[in-house]
C-alpha positions in Angstrom: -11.1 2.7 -7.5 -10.7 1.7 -3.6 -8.3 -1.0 -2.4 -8.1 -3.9 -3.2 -8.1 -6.9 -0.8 -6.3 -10.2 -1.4 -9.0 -12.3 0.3 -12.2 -10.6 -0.4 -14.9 -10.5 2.3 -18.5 -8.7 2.0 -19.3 -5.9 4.1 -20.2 -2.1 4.6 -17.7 0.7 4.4 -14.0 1.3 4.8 -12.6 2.8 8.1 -9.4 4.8 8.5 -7.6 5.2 11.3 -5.9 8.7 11.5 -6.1 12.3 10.0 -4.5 11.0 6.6 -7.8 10.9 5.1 -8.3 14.6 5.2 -5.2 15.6 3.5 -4.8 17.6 0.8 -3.0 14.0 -1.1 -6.7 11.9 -0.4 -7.7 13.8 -3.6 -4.9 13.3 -5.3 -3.9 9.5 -4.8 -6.7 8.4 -2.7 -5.9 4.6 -2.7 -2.2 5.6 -1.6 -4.1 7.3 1.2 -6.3 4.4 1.6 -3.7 1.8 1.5 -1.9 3.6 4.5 -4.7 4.4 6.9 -7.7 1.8 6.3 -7.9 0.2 9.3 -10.9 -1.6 8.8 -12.5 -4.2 5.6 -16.0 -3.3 5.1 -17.2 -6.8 6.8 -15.7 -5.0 10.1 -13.2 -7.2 10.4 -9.6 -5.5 11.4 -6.9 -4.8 8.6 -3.5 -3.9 9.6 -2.7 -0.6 7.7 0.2 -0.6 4.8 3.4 1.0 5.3 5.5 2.4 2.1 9.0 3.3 2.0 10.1 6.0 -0.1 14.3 6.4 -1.2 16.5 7.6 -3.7 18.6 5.0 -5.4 21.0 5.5 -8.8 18.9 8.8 -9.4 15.7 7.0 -9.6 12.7 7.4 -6.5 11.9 4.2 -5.4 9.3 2.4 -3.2 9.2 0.0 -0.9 5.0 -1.8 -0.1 4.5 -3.6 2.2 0.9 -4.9 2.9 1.4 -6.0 6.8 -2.5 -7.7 6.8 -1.3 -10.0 3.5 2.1 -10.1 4.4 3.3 -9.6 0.9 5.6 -6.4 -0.8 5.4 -4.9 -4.1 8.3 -2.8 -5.8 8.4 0.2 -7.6 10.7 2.9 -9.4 10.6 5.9 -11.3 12.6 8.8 -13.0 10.7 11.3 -10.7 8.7 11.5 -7.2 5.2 12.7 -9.5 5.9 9.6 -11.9 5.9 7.3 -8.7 3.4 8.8 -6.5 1.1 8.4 -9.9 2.6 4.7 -10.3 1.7 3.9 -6.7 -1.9 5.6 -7.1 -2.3 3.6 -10.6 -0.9 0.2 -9.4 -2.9 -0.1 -6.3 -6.2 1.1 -8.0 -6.1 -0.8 -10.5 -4.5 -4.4 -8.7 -1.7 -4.4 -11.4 1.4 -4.7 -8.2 3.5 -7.5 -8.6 2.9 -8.7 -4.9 5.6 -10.7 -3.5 5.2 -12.9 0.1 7.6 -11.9 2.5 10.2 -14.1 3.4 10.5 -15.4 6.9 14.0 -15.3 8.2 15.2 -17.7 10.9 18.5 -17.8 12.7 21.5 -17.4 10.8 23.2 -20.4 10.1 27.0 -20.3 11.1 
């Protein structure tokens, strides 16, 4: 299943900006790959590409979304890197991410 986008608009195909599409991982989590490099929507218009980062926490691998054309994040952990990288694959596919907006922070109040 391909990306999904928050505001939908109609249009042709996906670009991607980059090599990532021709890794070996574009066949293994495709919309992980997707989510990273698309740099286009379909419609043309421009889509700044995802970011995700990846640490170890409490012996659990966790990851960090963040979808920098929505401005939102999503969270996710798991007991191993496969069981995430197939979480991250699964929850993007198939638009079940619990997508948070990003807080904006100000100046710090003294």
């Amino acid at each position: 299943m391909a990306l999904q986008r928050f505001m939908p608009r109609e249009g042709t195909a996906l670009s991607s900006s980059g090599p990532a599409t021709s890794c070996p991982w574009s066949g293994k989590y495709p919309t992980v790959v997707e989510f990273l490099s698309t740099s286009l929507w379909p419609d043309g218009a421009k889509r700044e590409t995802g970011t995700i980062t990846l640490l170890c926490d409490s012996g659990l691998a966790k990851a960090a979304l963040n979808d920098r054309d929505a401005n939102v994040s999503a969270f996710l952990s798991a007991e191993s890197w496969t069981a995430l990288f197939k979480a991250l694959e699964e929850g993007l596919a198939g638009g079940r991410l619990e997508w948070r907006a990003k807080k904006e922070y100000g100046p710090r109040r003294k």
